[in-house]
C-alpha positions as CSV (number, residue, x, y, z in Angstrom):
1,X,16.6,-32.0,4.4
2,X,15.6,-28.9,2.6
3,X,13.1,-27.8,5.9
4,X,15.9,-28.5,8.1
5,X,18.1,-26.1,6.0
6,X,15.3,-23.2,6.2
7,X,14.9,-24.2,9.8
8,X,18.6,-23.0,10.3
9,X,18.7,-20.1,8.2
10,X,15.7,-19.0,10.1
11,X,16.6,-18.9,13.8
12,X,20.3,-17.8,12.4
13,X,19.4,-15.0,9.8
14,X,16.1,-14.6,9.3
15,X,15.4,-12.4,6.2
16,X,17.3,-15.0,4.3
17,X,15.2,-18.2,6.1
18,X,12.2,-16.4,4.4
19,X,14.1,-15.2,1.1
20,X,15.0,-18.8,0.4
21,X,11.5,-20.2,0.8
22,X,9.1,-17.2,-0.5
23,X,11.4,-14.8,-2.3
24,X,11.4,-11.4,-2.6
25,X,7.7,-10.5,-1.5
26,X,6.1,-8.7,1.4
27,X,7.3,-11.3,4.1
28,X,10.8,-10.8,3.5
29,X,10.4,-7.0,3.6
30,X,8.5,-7.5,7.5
31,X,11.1,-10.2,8.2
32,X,13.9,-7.9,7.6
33,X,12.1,-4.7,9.1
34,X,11.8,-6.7,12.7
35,X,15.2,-8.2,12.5
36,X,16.7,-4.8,12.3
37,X,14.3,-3.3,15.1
38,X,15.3,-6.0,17.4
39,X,16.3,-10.0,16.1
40,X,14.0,-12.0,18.1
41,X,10.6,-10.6,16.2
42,X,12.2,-11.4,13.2
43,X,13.2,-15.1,14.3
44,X,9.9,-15.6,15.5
45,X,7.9,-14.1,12.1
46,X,10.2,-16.3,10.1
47,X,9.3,-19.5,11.9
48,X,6.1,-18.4,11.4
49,X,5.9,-17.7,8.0
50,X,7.9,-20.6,6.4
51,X,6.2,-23.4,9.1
52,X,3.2,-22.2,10.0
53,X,1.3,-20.6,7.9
């Protein structure tokens, strides 16, 4: 249940899909950096960092 929730969070507001799984790090600082430049970077390097890496 809790990878479904991060799952959500992710595709719908990606800084906080990565804040709630890794915290306040380097990965949330990209994540938010790309979803300002455009929001589909920042979708995609949150799926990646919470799920694939």
């Amino acid at each position: 249940m809790g990878n479904l929730i991060i799952l959500i969070l992710s595709v719908l507001i990606p800084p906080v899909g990565v804040l709630a799984r890794h915290g306040i790090d380097r990965d949330f600082w990209i994540n938010l950096i790309l979803t300002l430049i455009f929001f589909v970077p920042g979708v995609i390097h949150a799926v990646y960092v919470n799920f694939l890496r």
